[in-house]
Structure formats: structure tokens, C-alpha cells
C-alpha positions as CSV (number, residue, x, y, z in Angstrom):
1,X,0.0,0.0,0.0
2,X,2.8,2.3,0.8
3,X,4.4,1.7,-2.7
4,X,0.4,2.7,-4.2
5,X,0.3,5.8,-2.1
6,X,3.7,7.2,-3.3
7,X,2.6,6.4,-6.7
8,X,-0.3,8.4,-6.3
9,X,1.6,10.8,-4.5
10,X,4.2,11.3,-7.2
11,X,1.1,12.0,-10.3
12,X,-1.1,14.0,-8.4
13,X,2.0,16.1,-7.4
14,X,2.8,16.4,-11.6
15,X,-1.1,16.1,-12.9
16,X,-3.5,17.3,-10.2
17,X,-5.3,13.4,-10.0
18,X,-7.2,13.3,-6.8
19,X,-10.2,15.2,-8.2
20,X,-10.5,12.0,-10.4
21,X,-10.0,9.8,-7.5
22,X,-12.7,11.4,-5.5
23,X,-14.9,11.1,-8.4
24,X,-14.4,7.6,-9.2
25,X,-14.5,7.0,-5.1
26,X,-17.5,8.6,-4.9
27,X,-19.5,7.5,-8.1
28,X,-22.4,4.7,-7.9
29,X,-24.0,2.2,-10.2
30,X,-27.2,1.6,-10.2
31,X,-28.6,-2.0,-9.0
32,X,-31.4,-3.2,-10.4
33,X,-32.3,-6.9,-12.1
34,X,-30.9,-6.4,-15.1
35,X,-27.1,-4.4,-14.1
36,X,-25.5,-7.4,-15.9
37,X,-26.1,-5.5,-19.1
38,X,-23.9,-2.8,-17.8
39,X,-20.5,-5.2,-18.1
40,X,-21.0,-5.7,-22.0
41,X,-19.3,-2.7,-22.5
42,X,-16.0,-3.2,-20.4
43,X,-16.3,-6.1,-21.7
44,X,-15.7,-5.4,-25.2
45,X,-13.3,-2.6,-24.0
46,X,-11.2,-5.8,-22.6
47,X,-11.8,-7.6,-26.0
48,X,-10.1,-4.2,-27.7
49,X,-7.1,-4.0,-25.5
50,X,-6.7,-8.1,-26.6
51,X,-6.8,-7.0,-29.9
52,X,-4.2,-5.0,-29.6
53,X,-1.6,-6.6,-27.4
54,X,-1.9,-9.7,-29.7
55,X,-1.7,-7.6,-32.7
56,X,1.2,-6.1,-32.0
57,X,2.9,-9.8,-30.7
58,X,1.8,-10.9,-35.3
59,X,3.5,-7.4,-36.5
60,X,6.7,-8.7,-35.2
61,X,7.0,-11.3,-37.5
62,X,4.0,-10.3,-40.7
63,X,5.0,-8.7,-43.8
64,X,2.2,-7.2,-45.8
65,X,2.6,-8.1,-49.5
66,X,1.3,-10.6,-51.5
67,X,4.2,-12.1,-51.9
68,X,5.1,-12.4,-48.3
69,X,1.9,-12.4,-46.0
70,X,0.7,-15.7,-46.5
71,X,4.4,-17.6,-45.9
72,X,4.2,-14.6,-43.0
73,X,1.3,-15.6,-40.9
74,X,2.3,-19.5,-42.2
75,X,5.7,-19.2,-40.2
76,X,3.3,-17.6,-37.3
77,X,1.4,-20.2,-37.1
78,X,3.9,-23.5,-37.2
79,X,7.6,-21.8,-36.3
80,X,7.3,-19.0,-33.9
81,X,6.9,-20.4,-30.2
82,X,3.0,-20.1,-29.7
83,X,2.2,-18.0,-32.7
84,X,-0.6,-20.4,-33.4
85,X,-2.4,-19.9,-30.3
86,X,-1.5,-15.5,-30.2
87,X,-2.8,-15.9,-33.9
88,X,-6.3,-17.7,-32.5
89,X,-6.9,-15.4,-29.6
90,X,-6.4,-12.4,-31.7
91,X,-8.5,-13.6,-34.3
92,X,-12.0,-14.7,-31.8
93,X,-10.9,-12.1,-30.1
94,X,-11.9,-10.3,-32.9
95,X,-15.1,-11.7,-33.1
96,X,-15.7,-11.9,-29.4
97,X,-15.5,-8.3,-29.4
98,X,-18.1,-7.6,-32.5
99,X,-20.8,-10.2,-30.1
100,X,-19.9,-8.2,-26.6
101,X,-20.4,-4.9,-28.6
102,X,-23.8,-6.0,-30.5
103,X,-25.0,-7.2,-26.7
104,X,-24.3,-3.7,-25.9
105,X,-26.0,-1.9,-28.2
106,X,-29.2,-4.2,-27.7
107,X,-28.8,-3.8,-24.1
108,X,-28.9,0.5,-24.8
109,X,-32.2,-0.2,-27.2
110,X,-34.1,-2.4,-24.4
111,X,-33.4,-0.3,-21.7
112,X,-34.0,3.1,-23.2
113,X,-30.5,4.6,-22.3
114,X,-30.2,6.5,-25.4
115,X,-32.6,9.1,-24.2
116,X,-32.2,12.2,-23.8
117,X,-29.3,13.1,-22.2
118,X,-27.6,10.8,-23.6
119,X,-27.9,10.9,-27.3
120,X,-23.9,11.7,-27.6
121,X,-23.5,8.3,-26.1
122,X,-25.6,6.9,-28.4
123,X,-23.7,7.9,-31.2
124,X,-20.5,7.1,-30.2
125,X,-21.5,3.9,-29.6
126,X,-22.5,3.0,-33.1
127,X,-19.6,4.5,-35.1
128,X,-17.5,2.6,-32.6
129,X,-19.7,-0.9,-33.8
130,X,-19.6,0.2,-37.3
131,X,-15.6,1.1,-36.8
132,X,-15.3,-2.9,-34.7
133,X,-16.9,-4.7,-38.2
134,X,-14.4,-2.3,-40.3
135,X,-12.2,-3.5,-37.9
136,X,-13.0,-7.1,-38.8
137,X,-13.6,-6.7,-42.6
138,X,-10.1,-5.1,-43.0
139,X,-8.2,-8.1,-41.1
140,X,-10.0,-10.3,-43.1
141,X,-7.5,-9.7,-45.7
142,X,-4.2,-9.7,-44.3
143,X,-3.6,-13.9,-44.2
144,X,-4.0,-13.1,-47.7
145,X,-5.7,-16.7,-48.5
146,X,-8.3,-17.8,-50.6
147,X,-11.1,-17.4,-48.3
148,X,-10.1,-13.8,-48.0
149,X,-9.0,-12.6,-51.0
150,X,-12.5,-13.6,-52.8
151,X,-15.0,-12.9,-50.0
152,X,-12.9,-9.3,-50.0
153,X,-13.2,-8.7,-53.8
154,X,-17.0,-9.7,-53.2
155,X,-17.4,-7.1,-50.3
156,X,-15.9,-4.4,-52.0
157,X,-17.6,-4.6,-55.1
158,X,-20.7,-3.9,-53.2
159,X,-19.1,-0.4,-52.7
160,X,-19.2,0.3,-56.1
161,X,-22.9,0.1,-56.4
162,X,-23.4,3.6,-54.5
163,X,-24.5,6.1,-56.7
164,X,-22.2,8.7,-57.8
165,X,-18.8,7.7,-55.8
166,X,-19.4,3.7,-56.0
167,X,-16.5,3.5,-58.8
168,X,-13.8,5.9,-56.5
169,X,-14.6,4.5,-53.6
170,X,-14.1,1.3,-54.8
171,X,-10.5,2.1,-56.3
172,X,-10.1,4.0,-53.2
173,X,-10.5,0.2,-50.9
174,X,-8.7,-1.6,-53.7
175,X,-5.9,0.8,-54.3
176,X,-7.1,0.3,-58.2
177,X,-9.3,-1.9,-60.1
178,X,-9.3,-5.7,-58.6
179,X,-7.9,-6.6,-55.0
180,X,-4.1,-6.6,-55.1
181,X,-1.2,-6.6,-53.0
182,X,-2.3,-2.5,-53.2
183,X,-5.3,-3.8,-51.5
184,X,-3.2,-5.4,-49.0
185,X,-1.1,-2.9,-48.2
186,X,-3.9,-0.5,-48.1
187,X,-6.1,-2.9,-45.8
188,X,-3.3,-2.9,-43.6
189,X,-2.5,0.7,-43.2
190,X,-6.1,1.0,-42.1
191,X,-6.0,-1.8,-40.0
192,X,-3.2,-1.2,-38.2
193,X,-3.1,2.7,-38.1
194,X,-5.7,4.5,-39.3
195,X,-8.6,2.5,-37.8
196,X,-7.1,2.4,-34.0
197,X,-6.2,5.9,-34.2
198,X,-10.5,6.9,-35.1
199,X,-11.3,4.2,-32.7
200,X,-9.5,5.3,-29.9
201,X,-10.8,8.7,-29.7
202,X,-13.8,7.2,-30.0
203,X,-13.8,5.4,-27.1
204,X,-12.3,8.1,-25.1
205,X,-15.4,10.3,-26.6
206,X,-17.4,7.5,-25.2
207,X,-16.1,7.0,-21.5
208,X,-16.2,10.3,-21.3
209,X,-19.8,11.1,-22.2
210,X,-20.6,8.1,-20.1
211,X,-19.2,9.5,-16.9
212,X,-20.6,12.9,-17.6
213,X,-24.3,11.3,-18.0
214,X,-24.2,8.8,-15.5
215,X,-25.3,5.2,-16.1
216,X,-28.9,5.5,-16.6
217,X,-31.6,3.6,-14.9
218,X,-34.3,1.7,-17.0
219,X,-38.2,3.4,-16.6
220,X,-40.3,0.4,-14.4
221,X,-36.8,0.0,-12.0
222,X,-36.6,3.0,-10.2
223,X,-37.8,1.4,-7.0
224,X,-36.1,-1.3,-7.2
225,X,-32.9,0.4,-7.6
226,X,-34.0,2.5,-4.8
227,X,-34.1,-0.4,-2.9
228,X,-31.4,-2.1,-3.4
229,X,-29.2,1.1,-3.2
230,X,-26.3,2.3,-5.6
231,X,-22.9,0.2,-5.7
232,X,-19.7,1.7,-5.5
233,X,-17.9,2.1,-8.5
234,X,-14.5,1.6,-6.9
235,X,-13.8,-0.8,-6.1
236,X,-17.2,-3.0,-5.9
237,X,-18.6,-2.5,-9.9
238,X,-14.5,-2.3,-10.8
239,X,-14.0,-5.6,-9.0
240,X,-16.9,-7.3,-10.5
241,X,-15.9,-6.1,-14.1
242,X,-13.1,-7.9,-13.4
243,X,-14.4,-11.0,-12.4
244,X,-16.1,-10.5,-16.0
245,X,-13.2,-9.6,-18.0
246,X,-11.6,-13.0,-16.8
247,X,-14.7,-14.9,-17.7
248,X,-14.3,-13.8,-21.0
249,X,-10.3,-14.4,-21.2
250,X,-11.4,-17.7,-19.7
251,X,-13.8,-18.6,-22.8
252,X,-10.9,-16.6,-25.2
253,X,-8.6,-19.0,-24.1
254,X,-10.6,-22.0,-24.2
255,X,-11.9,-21.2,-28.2
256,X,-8.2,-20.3,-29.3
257,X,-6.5,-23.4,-27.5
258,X,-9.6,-26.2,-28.8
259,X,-10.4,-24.4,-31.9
260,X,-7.3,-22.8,-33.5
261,X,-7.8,-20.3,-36.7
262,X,-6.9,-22.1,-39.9
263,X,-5.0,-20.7,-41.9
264,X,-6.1,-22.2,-45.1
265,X,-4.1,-22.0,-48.8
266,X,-2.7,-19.0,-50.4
267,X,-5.2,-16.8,-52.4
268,X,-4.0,-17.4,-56.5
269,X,-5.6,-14.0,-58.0
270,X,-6.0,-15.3,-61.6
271,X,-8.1,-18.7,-60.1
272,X,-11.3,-19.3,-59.6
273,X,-13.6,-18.4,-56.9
274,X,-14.5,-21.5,-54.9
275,X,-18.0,-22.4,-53.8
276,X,-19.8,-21.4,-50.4
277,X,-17.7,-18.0,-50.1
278,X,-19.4,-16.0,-47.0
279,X,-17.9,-13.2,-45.2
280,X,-17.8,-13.1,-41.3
281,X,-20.5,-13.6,-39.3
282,X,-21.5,-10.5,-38.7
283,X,-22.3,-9.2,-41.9
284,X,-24.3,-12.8,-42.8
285,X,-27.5,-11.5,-42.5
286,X,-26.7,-8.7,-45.0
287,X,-25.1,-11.2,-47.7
288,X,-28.0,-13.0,-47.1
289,X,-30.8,-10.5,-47.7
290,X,-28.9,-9.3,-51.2
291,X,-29.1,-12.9,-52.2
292,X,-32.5,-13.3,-51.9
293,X,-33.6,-10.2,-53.5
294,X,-34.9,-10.5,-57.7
295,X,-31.9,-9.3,-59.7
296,X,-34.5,-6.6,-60.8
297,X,-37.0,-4.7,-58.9
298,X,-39.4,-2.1,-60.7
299,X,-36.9,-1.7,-63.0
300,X,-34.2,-0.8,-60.2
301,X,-31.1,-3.3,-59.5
302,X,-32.0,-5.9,-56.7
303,X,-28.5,-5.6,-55.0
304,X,-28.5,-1.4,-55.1
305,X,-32.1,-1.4,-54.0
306,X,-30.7,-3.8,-51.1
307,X,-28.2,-1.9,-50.2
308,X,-29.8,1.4,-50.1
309,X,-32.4,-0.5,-47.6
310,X,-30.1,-1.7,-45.5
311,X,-28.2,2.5,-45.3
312,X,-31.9,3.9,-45.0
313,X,-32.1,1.3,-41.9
314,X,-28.6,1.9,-40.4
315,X,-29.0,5.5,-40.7
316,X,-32.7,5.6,-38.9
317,X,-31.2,3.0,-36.0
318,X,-28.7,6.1,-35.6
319,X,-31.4,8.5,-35.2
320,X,-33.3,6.5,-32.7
321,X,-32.6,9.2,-29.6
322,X,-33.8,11.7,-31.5
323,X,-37.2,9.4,-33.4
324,X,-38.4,8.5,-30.0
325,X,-39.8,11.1,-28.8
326,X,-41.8,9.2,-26.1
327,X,-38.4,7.7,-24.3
328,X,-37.1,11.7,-24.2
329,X,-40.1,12.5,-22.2
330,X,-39.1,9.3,-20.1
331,X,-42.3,7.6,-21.1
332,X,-42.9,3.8,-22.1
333,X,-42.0,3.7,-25.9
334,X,-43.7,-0.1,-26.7
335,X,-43.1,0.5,-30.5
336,X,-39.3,1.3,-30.5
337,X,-38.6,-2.2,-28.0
338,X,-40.9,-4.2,-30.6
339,X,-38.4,-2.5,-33.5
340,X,-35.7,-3.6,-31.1
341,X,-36.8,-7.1,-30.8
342,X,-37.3,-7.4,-34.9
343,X,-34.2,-6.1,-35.8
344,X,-32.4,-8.8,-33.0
345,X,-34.5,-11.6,-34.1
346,X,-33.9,-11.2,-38.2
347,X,-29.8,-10.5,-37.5
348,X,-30.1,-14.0,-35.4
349,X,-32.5,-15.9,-37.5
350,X,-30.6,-15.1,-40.4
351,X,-27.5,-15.7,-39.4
352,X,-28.6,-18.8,-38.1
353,X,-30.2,-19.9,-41.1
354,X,-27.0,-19.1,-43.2
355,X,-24.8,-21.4,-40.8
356,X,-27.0,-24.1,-41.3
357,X,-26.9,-23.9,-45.0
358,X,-30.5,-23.1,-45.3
359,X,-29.4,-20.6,-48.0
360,X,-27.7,-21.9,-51.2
């Protein structure tokens, strides 16, 4: 304790801390029936920082070029002490992360906590989803195999069926025409620079609003949250986030030791693409719904029309805070959960459906 103290001694002499310490000594969460929904947020915080310690562990050793990246992340995986298992737990890691943040982001819709004041919250909260699954998509890449390289030349040629920029911003992915080792290299800088940098600030944006707001308290559990009385933040809710953040390294572990990542064979530009390519998981319900839409529609093409659903309906989910105008005035807002509840149920039935190979 006496080594702590000075510590805290030594910065609040140089940055003026214990105002922050007070805060975080004095700051409650609420209890209430449903406070586990408040860990999925450190908890995909904790999948973030494994992201990134395991990331940096592969660039000692990956090279990003197609000549190179495959025989890269191959000597990884069988010649570098462990580099299969760092190579698995950055990888579900990954996709740990995308579930913990999508549990979130429910979590927020069912319990209202995008209301007014904490629209700013909100917000941040779905760039940094949207910036997660960019997160994803860009990886996807960098083994450079087969798998990859086609289900990346089939998600960026989506791009290029917005209207107006769809060609540039599809040589702006690609780095030119078809997916390349300038796709690679591009892919890369965003995955390993430009997308941490945006997501960082993002998060900080988003702590921050969420200790200015408070942690809100769903309408129908104010009493019992009266009742039970606040917790203290530090150390009880820290302590129990904890105990969270080492169930999930637990189940990390446990995936990445039983089930490593394959690796698969090197992607061959000028073959063919095999059968059954699907991207990740998380974008399955998407690929899905453009596959079962006519390849014309009143006279407009199925996949645009598609797409320009699926923008219309990410860019209204955004605007939720400000659309329900019931939850502002802290009234029951039964249409917005039932739109809550569709939107969970299609992303899982679908999904679900794809990995059982309903879909041909």
C-alpha cells in the first residue's frame, strides 16, 4: 500500500489526480435486475485492448505483400513459439469483441439509455460498432488466402454500387481496379493505423460522455434500484468487471486453445472463386438479404435497392434518440422495443439460417 500511495503521491504532485479519485470513489451504479447489461461494454473494451496486445505480438514477425503475407502468418502459425495460439486469440478475439459490442448496443435499445441526455453516447456507440466490423472486414485480408481474398473482392464490389462515388470509392479500398497486393497494403495501413487511431478517440469520446451522463436507470426500476441502493464504483462494480473480463479471457482461451484459426491456402488472383464464399458472421445477414432479393425490382437493381435498404435502416437506427420522442419524455415507448426485438431476431435468425446452410 505504501508503494500505491507514493505512486499516487508522485502524479497527483505532476497532474493534479485526486479530483479523479474522489470522483471515481465517490461514483455509484445503479442495481437493479438487469445491471448485468452494464458489463458488455468493459467487456468489449477488454476484447479491444486483446486486440491489440496480440496484434502487436503478429507485426513482429508479418509482412504485408502478396508475396510475403501468406508464408508470413504460415511461419506464425507452425515456427514461432506459440504464434498459433496468439494468432487464435487475436483472431476470436476479434469476433468476441463484435458479439460483446452487438450485446451492448441491444442492451442500450431495451433499456432506453439513449434518451435524452444521452444521445452523444448513443452515437459514439454506433460508429464505434460500425468502426469494430471495419475493424473485422479489414483483417480479413491480411492472411491473404483464398477465403479472403475472394470474399474481400466480393465485399468491396458492393461499394461500387453507390450512386455517384461507388466506382472511386471502390478504387479508393482496392488501391485500383481488382484486389491486389495494393489492397493489402492499403487494408493494412487501415487496420493497423488509421482504424485504431478513429477508434481510440472514439472510445475516449465515449467513456467520457458516459461518466458525464451517468449510467442511466431503465423506466419500471426506479424502486427497485432505490431499494437495493447504488454500488460503488471503486472498487465493488470495478471488481466485479473484473471478475467478467476473466470470464471472458477464460472462454478466449478455451476457443483459441480447442479451436485454432486455420490458416487455409494461399489466395491465387487469376483462379477461380471456390464455392460457399461467405464473409464473417456478422455481416451474414446482409449477404443474405442481397441474395434473396430478384436481380430486378421495378426496374431498379435488386443488389442497389438492397443496399440502399439496408443504409436507410442503419442511418434511422442512428437516429433512434432523436425518433423516440416518447423515451425523451421518459415515457414507455412499446413500438421502438418491438423494432428492437425485430431487428435482434432477423440479425439471429438469419444468421442462423446461413450457418445451417438453409441458403444456397
Amino acid at each position: 500500500m505504501r508503494f500505491v500511495d507514493a505512486i499516487t503521491r508522485f502524479l497527483d504532485e505532476r497532474l493534479d489526480i485526486r479530483p479523479l479519485i474522489e470522483f471515481a470513489g465517490e461514483k455509484e451504479v445503479p442495481r437493479h435486475r438487469f445491471e448485468g447489461a452494464y458489463f458488455f461494454g468493459g467487456l468489449t473494451l477488454f476484447f479491444f485492448m486483446i486486440q491489440v496486445a496480440s496484434g502487436v505480438l503478429l507485426l513482429l514477425y508479418y509482412r504485408p505483400t502478396a508475396e510475403a503475407a501468406f508464408e508470413s502468418v504460415q511461419f506464425i502459425v507452425t515456427r514461432v513459439p506459440f504464434g498459433w495460439l496468439v494468432r487464435s486469440v487475436h483472431s476470436w478475439s476479434a469476433n468476441l469483441m463484435v458479439l460483446s459490442a452487438f450485446a451492448h448496443m441491444f442492451s442500450v435499445v431495451f433499456m432506453k439509455s439513449y434518451a435524452k441526455p444521452r444521445e452523444m453516447t448513443w452515437w459514439t456507440g454506433c460508429l464505434l460498432l460500425a468502426m469494430a466490423m471495419g475493424f473485422g472486414f479489414s483483417g480479413y485480408l491480411l492472411p491473404w488466402n483464398e477465403l479472403a481474398f475472394f470474399a474481400t473482392r466480393v465485399g468491396t464490389d458492393m461499394v461500387s454500387k453507390v450512386p455517384l462515388v461507388g466506382d472511386w470509392l471502390l478504387r479508393f479500398l482496392r488501391g485500383g481496379e481488382d484486389v491486389t497486393g495494393a489492397t493489402l497494403t492499403r487494408f493494412f495501413g487501415f487496420h493497423v493505423a488509421v482504424m485504431p487511431l478513429i477508434i481510440t478517440g472514439l472510445i475516449g469520446a465515449h467513456l467520457a460522455f458516459v461518466q458525464r451522463q451517468g449510467i442511466h436507470v431503465p423506466r419500471g426500476l426506479e424502486d427497485d434500484a432505490e431499494r437495493r441502493g447504488g454500488m460503488r464504483f471503486l472498487p465493488n462494480f470495478v471488481l466485479r468487471e473484473l471478475v467478467v473480463w476473466l470470464v471472458g479471457l477464460a472462454i478466449l482461451c478455451g476457443l483459441a486453445a480447442f479451436f485454432p484459426w486455420e490458416l487455409g491456402v494461399k489466395a491465387d488472383p487469376f483462379a477461380s472463386a471456390p464455392a460457399g464464399i461467405t464473409p464473417e458472421w456478422y455481416f451474414l445477414f446482409m449477404f443474405e438479404t442481397l441474395k434473396l432479393i430478384p436481380g430486378m425490382v421495378l426496374g431498379i437493381e435488386g443488389e442497389l435497392l438492397g443496399l440502399g435498404a439496408f443504409a436507410l435502416a442503419g442511418v434511422l437506427w442512428f437516429l433512434i434518440p432523436v425518433l423516440d420522442r416518447r423515451a425523451r419524455r421518459g415515457e414507455p415507448s412499446p413500438l421502438f422495443t418491438a423494432v428492437g426485438w425485430f431487428v435482434l431476431a432477423y440479425i439471429v435468425v438469419m444468421t442462423g439460417l446461413s450457418f445451417m446452410g438453409v441458403f444456397l
